[in-house]
Every structure is written in structure tokens, then in C-alpha cells.
C-alpha positions in Angstrom: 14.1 58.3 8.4 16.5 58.0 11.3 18.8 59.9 9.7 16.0 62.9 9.2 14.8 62.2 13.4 18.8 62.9 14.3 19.4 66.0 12.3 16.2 67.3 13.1 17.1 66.9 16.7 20.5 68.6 16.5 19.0 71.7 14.8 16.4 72.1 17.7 18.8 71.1 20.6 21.6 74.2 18.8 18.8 77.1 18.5 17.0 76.0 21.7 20.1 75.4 23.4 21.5 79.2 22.6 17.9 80.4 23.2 17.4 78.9 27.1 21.5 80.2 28.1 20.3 82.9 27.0 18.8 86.1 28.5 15.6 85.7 26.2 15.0 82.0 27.7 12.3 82.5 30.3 10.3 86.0 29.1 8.1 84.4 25.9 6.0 81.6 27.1 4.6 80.9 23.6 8.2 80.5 22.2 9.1 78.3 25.2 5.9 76.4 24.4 6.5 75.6 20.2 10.0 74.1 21.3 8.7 72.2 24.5 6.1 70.8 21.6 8.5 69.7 18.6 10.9 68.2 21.6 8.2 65.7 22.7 6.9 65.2 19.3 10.1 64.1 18.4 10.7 61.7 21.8 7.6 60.3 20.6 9.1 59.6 16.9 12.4 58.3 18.1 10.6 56.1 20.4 8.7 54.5 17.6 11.4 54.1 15.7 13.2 52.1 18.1 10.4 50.3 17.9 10.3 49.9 14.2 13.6 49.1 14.2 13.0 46.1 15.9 10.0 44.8 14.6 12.3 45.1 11.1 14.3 42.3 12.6 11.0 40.1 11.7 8.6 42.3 9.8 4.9 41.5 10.2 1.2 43.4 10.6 3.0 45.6 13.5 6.0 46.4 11.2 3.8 48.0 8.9 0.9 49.7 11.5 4.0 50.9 13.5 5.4 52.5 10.1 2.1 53.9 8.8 2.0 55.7 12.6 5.0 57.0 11.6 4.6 58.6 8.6 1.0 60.3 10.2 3.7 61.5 13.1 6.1 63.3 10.7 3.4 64.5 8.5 2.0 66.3 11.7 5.4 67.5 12.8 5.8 68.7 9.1 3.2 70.5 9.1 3.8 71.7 13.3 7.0 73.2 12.3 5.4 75.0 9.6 3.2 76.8 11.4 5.7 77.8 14.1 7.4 79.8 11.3 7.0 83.0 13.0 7.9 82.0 16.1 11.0 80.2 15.1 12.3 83.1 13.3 12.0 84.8 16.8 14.6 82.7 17.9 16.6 83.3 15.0 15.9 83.7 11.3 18.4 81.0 10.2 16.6 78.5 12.6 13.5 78.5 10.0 16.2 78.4 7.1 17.7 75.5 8.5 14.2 73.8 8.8 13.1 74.7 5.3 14.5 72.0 2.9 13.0 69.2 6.0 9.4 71.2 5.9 9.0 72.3 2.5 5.2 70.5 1.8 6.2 69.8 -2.3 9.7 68.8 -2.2 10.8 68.7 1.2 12.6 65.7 2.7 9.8 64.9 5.2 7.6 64.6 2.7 9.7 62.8 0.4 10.2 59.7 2.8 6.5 60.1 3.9 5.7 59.4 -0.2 8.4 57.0 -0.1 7.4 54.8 2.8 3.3 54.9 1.5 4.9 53.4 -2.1 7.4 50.7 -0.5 6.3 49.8 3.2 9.4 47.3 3.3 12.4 48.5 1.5 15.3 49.3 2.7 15.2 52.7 1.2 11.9 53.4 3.2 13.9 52.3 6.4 17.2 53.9 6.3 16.4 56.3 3.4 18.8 58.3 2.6 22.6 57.7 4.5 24.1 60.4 6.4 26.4 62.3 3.8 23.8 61.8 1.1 21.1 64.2 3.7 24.2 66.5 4.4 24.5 67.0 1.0 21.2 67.5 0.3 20.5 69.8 2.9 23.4 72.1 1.9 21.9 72.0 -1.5 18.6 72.7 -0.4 19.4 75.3 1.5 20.8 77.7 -0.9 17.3 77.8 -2.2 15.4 78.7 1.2 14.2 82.0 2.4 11.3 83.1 4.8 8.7 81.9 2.6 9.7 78.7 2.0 11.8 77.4 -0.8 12.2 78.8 -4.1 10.2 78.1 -7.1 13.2 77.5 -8.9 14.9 74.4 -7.5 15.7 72.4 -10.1 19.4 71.8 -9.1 18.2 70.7 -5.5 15.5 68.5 -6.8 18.1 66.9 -9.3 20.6 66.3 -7.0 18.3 64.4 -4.6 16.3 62.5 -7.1 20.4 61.6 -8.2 20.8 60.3 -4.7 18.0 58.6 -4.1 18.5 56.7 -7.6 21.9 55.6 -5.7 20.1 54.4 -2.9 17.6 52.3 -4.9 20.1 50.9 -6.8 21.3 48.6 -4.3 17.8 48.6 -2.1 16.3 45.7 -0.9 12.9 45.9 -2.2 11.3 43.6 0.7 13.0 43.0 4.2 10.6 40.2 4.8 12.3 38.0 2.6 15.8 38.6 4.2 17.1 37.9 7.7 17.6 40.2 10.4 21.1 39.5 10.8 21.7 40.8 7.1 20.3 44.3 8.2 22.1 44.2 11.5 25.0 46.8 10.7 22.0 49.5 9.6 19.9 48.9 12.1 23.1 49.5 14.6 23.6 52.3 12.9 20.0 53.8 12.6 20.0 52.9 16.7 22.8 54.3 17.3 21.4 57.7 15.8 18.1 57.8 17.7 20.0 57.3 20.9 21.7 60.7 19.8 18.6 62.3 18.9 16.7 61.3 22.5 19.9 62.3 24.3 20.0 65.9 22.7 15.9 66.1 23.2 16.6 65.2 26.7 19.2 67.6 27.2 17.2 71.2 25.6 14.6 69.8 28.4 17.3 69.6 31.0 18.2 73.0 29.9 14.9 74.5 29.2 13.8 73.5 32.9 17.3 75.4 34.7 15.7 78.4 32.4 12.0 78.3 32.8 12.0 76.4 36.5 10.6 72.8 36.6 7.0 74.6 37.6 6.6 77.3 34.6 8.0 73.7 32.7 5.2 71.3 34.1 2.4 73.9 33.4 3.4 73.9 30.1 3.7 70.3 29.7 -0.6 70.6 30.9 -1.1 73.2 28.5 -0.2 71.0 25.8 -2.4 68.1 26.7 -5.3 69.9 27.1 
């Protein structure tokens, strides 16, 4: 999942970055809008899973409320990002295509840990799902079947390969973190923290950027818009 929260975050910080240097940044409010949206969603998703992270240290009732959250949180960002479609592809049409194999709502990997984490609240699979060069993989496989609409009917090599990968990952799960000490998950939670702190720095820096672009103004009245 943290792994899904830091690539997510480097796609958005690359296309929004190019789009607020650009000339385009400060003349389509609605555009300026959708990415000032997915940016705080996902603050608001790293932030709970930093705080998931440390409530793995000791599972309990919070473990698991703070995880079910979390699953509703990406769901709705799934499903966010799909309806932006249009306006992403504004931006530029390989933004979406880079979004697709995350967003797809049958086999896309957002949905795949959200199905995970509902079927095994406290494996290790649930919490670190799938390691970094097993989702760059992935994605790159996934890709090659992506196009405006979505993602091809025929994906039978992409769903292969990541059913393939996940079997890897199961393999040497642990099916319950309650009955193991924090310490033993301490080099994957470092890592996992170590990736959110990547993801909330780039978030942090598209706002920085979209800010010099729009003005901190034209930024706050956006930031009302939202709440309302």
C-alpha cells in the first residue's frame, strides 16, 4: 500500500509539476482544482498510513479501524481519479495512461489491495503488498494494455504476471502480525516510512509549486471550494 501512496505521488508531483512551470498553470481553474484535490487526498492517506504503520508495531481494534479507513480512502481516490479522466488528459494524455493500471475498477492495483486488505486485515501482504520492483513491473506490464478507456479486455498477460507476483509475496507472508513482534517488521516498516516521507515531500512540493503559479489567494479559494 505504501508502495502504491509513493508512486502515485510521483506521477502527480511529474505531470503537475510540468503543468504549473508551465504557461498553462494558472488559466483552467477546474484543472488546477482536480490536482489541488488528489494532492490533499493523498496527504490525508499518507498520513494514515503513518499512522497504521505504527499502530502495526502492536496491532489492536485501531490497527484494524485505521486500515478499514484506509481502504474507504483509496476506494474514493480510485474512483476521484477516474472521474477526472478528462481533465487529466488535458494535462497530458499519457498522465491518464499512467494512472490506468492503479484505477482500473476490475483489475486495477487499487482495487486489488483494497480486496486484499478486506480478506486479510493483518498480513504482511495487506501491509506492504506488493515490494517496489514487483509494482514497477507490474505497472510496465499493465501499461501496455491501457488506452483512453481504460484497460483492455484482453489482459491476460498483465493479470498473470501479477497474480505470479503476488503468489511470491504470499509465499513468505506473515498471515497475522499480531502474533509476531514489532521488532521483526522493523526493516519494512522503515522502509514503508521511509516511502511516505517521499510521497508527502513531493505532495508538498506540487503545492509549493502550484501556489508560485496560481498565487497563495486563487490557492486558498480553492482550498474553500473544496470544503464546501
Amino acid at each position: 500500500m505504501f508502495e502504491l501512496l509513493s508512486k502515485l505521488a510521483e506521477i502527480f508531483s511529474s505531470y503537475g509539476q510540468q503543468y504549473f512551470t508551465g504557461r498553462r498553470g494558472a488559466k483552467d481553474a477546474r484543472v488546477a482544482q482536480c490536482l489541488l484535490d488528489v494532492i490533499l487526498t493523498l496527504q490525508e492517506l499518507v498520513a494514515r498510513g503513518e499512522r497504521i504503520l505504527f499502530l502495526a508495531e502492536d496491532p489492536d481494534k485501531e490497527f484494524a479501524d485505521a486500515l478499514k479507513r484506509q481502504v474507504d480512502g483509496l476506494e474514493a481516490l480510485r474512483a476521484k481519479l477516474e472521474d477526472a479522466r478528462a481533465l487529466l488528459t488535458t494535462i497530458d494524455v499519457e498522465f491518464y495512461l499512467d494512472l490506468v493500471v492503479f484505477i482500473d475498477v476490475k483489475s486495477g492495483l487499487l482495487k486489488r489491495w483494497t480486496q486484499q486488505a478486506t480478506r486479510s486485515a493483518y498480513s504482511t501482504t495487506t501491509l506492504f503488498f506488493l515490494p517496489s520492483e514487483h509494482l514497477s513491473a507490474a505497472l510496465e506490464s499493465g501499461r501496455s494494455y491501457a488506452n483512453a478507456q481504460g484497460m483492455g479486455l484482453d489482459r491476460s498477460d498483465y493479470l498473470f504476471f501479477l497474480a505470479e507476483r503476488l503468489a511470491q509475496v504470499r509465499a513468505t507472508e506473515i498471515r497475522d502480525i499480531r502474533r509476531v513482534s514489532g521488532a521483526e517488521l522493523g526493516p519494512e516498516i522503515g522502509a514503508a516510512r521511509t516511502r511516505l516521507d517521499g510521497a508527502r515531500k513531493l505532495c508538498r512540493s506540487l503545492l509549493e509549486s502550484m501556489e508560485q503559479a496560481l498565487g497563495a489567494e486563487a490557492l486558498a479559494r480553492l482550498r474553500r471550494d473544496l470544503a464546501r
